[in-house]
C-alpha positions, 0 to 999 in steps of 0.5 A: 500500500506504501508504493501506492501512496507513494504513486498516487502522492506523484499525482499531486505535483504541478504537473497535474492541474488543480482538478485532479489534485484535488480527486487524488488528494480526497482518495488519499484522505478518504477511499483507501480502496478506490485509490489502491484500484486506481494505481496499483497498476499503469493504464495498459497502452496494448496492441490497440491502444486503451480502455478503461474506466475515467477518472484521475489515477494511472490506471483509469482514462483521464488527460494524462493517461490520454497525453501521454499515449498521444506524446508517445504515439507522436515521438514514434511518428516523428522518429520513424515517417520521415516527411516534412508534414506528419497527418492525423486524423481523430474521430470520436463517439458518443460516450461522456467526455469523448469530445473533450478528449478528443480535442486534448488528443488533438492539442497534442498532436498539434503541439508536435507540430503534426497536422490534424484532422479533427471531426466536427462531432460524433462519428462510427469507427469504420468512417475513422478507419476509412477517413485515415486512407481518404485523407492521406493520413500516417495515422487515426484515432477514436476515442471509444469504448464500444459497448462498455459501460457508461463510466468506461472510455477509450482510446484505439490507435490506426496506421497509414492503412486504415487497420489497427496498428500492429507489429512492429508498430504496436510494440515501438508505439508501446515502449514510446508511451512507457518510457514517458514520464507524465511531465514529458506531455506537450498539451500546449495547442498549435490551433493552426494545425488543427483542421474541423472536417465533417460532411465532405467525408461523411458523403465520400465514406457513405457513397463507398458503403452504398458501392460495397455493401450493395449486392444486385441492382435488381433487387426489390428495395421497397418490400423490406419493412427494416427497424433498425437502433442505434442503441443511443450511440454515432450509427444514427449519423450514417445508417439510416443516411447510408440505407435511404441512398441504397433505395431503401424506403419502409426503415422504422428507427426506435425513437427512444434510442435515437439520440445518441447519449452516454448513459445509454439510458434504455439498456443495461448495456448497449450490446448488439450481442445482447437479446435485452439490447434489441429488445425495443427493436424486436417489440416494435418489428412484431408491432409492424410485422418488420423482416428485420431487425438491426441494432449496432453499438456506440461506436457502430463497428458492430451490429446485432442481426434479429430476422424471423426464424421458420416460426414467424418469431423473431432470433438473434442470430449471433456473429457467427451465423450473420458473417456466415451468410454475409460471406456465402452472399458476397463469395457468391455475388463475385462469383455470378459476376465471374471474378473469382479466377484463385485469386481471393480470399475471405478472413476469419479468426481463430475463436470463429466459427470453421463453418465459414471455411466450409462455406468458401472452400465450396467456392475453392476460395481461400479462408485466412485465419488469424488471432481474434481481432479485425485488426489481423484481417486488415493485416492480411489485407496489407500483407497479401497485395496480390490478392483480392480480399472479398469479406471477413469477420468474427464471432463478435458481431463484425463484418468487414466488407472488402476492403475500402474499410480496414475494421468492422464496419456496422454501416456497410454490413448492416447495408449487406444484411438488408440486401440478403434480407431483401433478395431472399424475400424476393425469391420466396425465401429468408436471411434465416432459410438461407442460413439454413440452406447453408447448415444443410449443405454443410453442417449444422454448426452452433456455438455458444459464448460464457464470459465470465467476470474478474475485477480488480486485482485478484480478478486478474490473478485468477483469470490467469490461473484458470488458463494455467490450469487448461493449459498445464493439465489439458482435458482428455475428453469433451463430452465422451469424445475424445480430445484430438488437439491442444492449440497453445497460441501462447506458446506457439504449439499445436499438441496432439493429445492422443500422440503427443505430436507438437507442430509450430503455429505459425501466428503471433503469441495471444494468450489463446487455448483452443481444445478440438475433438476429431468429431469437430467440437471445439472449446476455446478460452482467452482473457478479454483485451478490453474488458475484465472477463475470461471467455469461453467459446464452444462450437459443436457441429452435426449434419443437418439433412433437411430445414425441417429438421433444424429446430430439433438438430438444434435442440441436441446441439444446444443440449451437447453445448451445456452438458459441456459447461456442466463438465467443465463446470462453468455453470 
C-alpha cells in the first residue's frame, strides 16, 4: 500500500492541474480502496491502444493517461515517417467526455507540430478507419469504448492503412508511451494545425458503403419493412443516411434510442450481442410485422442481426451465423459476376466459427485465419497485395466488407444484411432459410459464448490461473469424445493429445487455448483485451439433412453445448 501512496502522492505535483489534485488528494484522505484500484497498476497502452474506466489515477482514462499515449504515439511518428508534414486524423463517439478528449488528443498532436484532422462531432469507427486512407493520413484515432459501460472510455490507435496498428508498430508505439514520464506531455495547442472536417467525408465514406455493401441492382428495395437502433450511440449519423441512398424506403428507427447519449439510458448495456439490447427493436418489428431487425453499438463497428426464424418469431442470430451468410452472399455475388479466377480470399479468426471455411472452400476460395481481432484481417489485407480480399469477420458481431474499410464496419454490413434480407424475400425465401440452406449443405454448426467476470486485482490473478490450469493439465475428453488437439497460441504449439505430436503455429503469441475433438467440437478460452472477463467459446457441429429438421438438430446441439459447461463446470 506504501508504493501506492507513494504513486498516487506523484499525482499531486504541478504537473497535474488543480482538478485532479484535488480527486487524488480526497482518495488519499478518504477511499483507501478506490485509490489502491486506481494505481496499483499503469493504464495498459496494448496492441490497440486503451480502455478503461475515467477518472484521475494511472490506471483509469483521464488527460494524462490520454497525453501521454498521444506524446508517445507522436515521438514514434516523428522518429520513424520521415516527411516534412506528419497527418492525423481523430474521430470520436458518443460516450461522456469523448469530445473533450478528443480535442486534448488533438492539442497534442498539434503541439508536435503534426497536422490534424479533427471531426466536427460524433462519428462510427469504420468512417475513422476509412477517413485515415481518404485523407492521406500516417495515422487515426477514436476515442471509444464500444459497448462498455457508461463510466468506461477509450482510446484505439490506426496506421497509414486504415487497420489497427500492429507489429512492429504496436510494440515501438508501446515502449514510446512507457518510457514517458507524465511531465514529458506537450498539451500546449498549435490551433493552426488543427483542421474541423465533417460532411465532405461523411458523403465520400457513405457513397463507398452504398458501392460495397450493395449486392444486385435488381433487387426489390421497397418490400423490406427494416427497424433498425442505434442503441443511443454515432450509427444514427450514417445508417439510416447510408440505407435511404441504397433505395431503401419502409426503415422504422426506435425513437427512444435515437439520440445518441452516454448513459445509454434504455439498456443495461448497449450490446448488439445482447437479446435485452434489441429488445425495443424486436417489440416494435412484431408491432409492424418488420423482416428485420438491426441494432449496432456506440461506436457502430458492430451490429446485432434479429430476422424471423421458420416460426414467424423473431432470433438473434449471433456473429457467427450473420458473417456466415454475409460471406456465402458476397463469395457468391463475385462469383455470378465471374471474378473469382484463385485469386481471393475471405478472413476469419481463430475463436470463429470453421463453418465459414466450409462455406468458401465450396467456392475453392481461400479462408485466412488469424488471432481474434479485425485488426489481423486488415493485416492480411496489407500483407497479401496480390490478392483480392472479398469479406471477413468474427464471432463478435463484425463484418468487414472488402476492403475500402480496414475494421468492422456496422454501416456497410448492416447495408449487406438488408440486401440478403431483401433478395431472399424476393425469391420466396429468408436471411434465416438461407442460413439454413447453408447448415444443410454443410453442417449444422452452433456455438455458444460464457464470459465470465474478474475485477480488480485478484480478478486478474485468477483469470490467469484458470488458463494455467487448461493449459498445464489439458482435458482428455469433451463430452465422451475424445480430445484430438491442444492449440497453445501462447506458446506457439499445436499438441496432439492422443500422440503427443507438437507442430509450430505459425501466428503471433495471444494468450489463446483452443481444445478440438476429431468429431469437430471445439472449446476455446482467452482473457478479454478490453474488458475484465475470461471467455469461453464452444462450437459443436452435426449434419443437418433437411430445414425441417433444424429446430430439433438444434435442440441436441444446444443440449451437447451445456452438458459441456456442466463438465467443465462453468455453470
Amino acid at each position: 500500500m506504501k508504493d501506492i501512496l507513494d504513486k498516487a502522492k506523484q499525482w499531486l505535483s504541478a504537473t497535474f492541474d488543480a482538478e485532479t489534485q484535488t480527486e487524488i488528494q480526497n482518495l488519499i484522505d478518504n477511499n483507501p480502496g478506490d485509490l489502491a484500484d486506481r494505481f496499483y497498476k499503469d493504464m495498459e497502452f496494448g496492441t490497440g491502444g486503451m480502455r478503461g474506466v475515467m477518472g484521475a489515477g494511472t490506471n483509469r482514462i483521464n488527460k494524462y493517461t490520454l497525453g501521454r499515449a498521444t506524446q508517445g504515439l507522436s515521438n514514434y511518428l516523428i522518429e520513424n515517417i520521415k516527411k516534412e508534414q506528419l497527418k492525423v486524423v481523430i474521430a470520436y463517439d458518443c460516450r461522456h467526455n469523448s469530445k473533450r478528449f478528443a480535442k486534448i488528443v488533438a492539442d497534442v498532436f498539434s503541439a508536435n507540430n503534426i497536422k490534424v484532422f479533427l471531426f466536427e462531432d460524433l462519428r462510427a469507427t469504420p468512417e475513422l478507419s476509412f477517413a485515415v486512407r481518404h485523407l492521406g493520413c500516417d495515422a487515426g484515432i477514436v476515442l471509444t469504448a464500444s459497448h462498455n459501460p457508461p463510466e468506461y472510455n477509450g482510446y484505439k490507435v490506426y496506421w497509414a492503412d486504415g487497420g489497427q496498428i500492429v507489429p512492429p508498430n504496436d510494440s515501438g508505439i508501446i515502449g514510446n508511451v512507457n518510457a514517458l514520464d507524465f511531465s514529458e506531455i506537450k498539451f500546449s495547442a498549435n490551433e493552426n494545425l488543427i483542421e474541423i472536417i465533417g460532411k465532405e467525408v461523411d458523403e465520400d465514406f457513405i457513397e463507398a458503403s452504398v458501392k460495397k455493401g450493395s449486392l444486385s441492382d435488381k433487387i426489390n428495395r421497397d418490400n423490406l419493412k427494416i427497424v433498425f437502433t442505434s442503441l443511443h450511440g454515432t450509427s444514427i449519423v450514417s445508417v439510416p443516411e447510408t440505407l435511404a441512398r441504397a433505395g431503401y424506403t419502409d426503415v422504422h428507427i426506435v425513437e427512444e434510442q435515437r439520440v445518441p447519449n452516454g448513459d445509454f439510458p434504455t439498456v443495461k448495456s448497449p450490446n448488439p450481442e445482447e437479446p435485452e439490447a434489441l429488445a425495443m427493436a424486436t417489440a416494435l418489428a412484431n408491432k409492424i410485422g418488420a423482416d428485420i431487425v438491426i441494432g449496432t453499438d456506440p461506436d457502430c463497428d458492430r451490429l446485432g442481426v434479429a430476422v424471423r426464424d421458420l416460426d414467424g418469431n423473431m432470433k438473434l442470430l449471433n456473429g457467427n451465423q450473420t458473417m456466415v451468410v454475409m460471406t456465402n452472399f458476397l463469395i457468391k455475388k463475385w462469383n455470378d459476376e465471374g471474378k473469382l479466377n484463385g485469386k481471393q480470399f475471405v478472413g476469419s479468426t481463430i475463436v470463429s466459427t470453421e463453418l465459414v471455411n466450409d462455406v468458401a472452400a465450396n467456392y475453392n476460395v481461400e479462408t485466412k485465419v488469424g488471432l481474434t481481432g479485425f485488426k489481423w484481417i486488415a493485416k492480411m489485407v496489407r500483407d497479401f497485395p496480390e490478392l483480392d480480399f472479398i469479406g471477413g469477420g468474427e464471432e463478435s458481431f463484425g463484418y468487414m466488407v472488402g476492403d475500402f474499410v480496414r475494421d468492422k464496419d456496422a454501416v456497410t454490413a448492416t447495408l449487406l444484411a438488408c440486401e440478403i434480407a431483401a433478395y431472399a424475400k424476393q425469391h420466396g425465401s429468408s436471411f434465416y432459410e438461407e442460413l439454413l440452406n447453408i447448415y444443410v449443405k454443410n453442417s449444422f454448426y452452433k456455438e455458444h459464448l460464457i464470459a465470465i467476470t474478474k475485477k480488480g486485482m485478484d480478478g486478474a490473478a485468477e483469470i490467469q490461473q484458470m488458463l494455467s490450469e487448461m493449459r498445464n493439465n489439458p482435458l482428455t475428453e469433451i463430452d465422451g469424445e475424445k480430445v484430438e488437439s491442444l492449440f497453445d497460441y501462447e506458446g506457439s504449439t499445436k499438441k496432439n493429445i492422443i500422440t503427443g505430436e507438437v507442430t509450430k503455429i505459425d501466428l503471433p503469441k495471444s494468450n489463446v487455448l483452443i481444445y478440438q475433438t476429431a468429431n469437430g467440437t471445439r472449446i476455446a478460452a482467452r482473457p478479454s483485451g478490453t474488458e475484465p472477463k475470461v471467455k469461453f467459446y464452444f462450437s459443436v457441429k452435426t449434419p443437418l439433412d433437411a430445414i425441417e429438421e433444424a429446430k430439433t438438430v438444434e435442440t441436441k446441439l444446444d443440449a451437447k453445448i451445456q452438458r459441456i459447461i456442466k463438465e467443465m463446470k462453468l455453470n
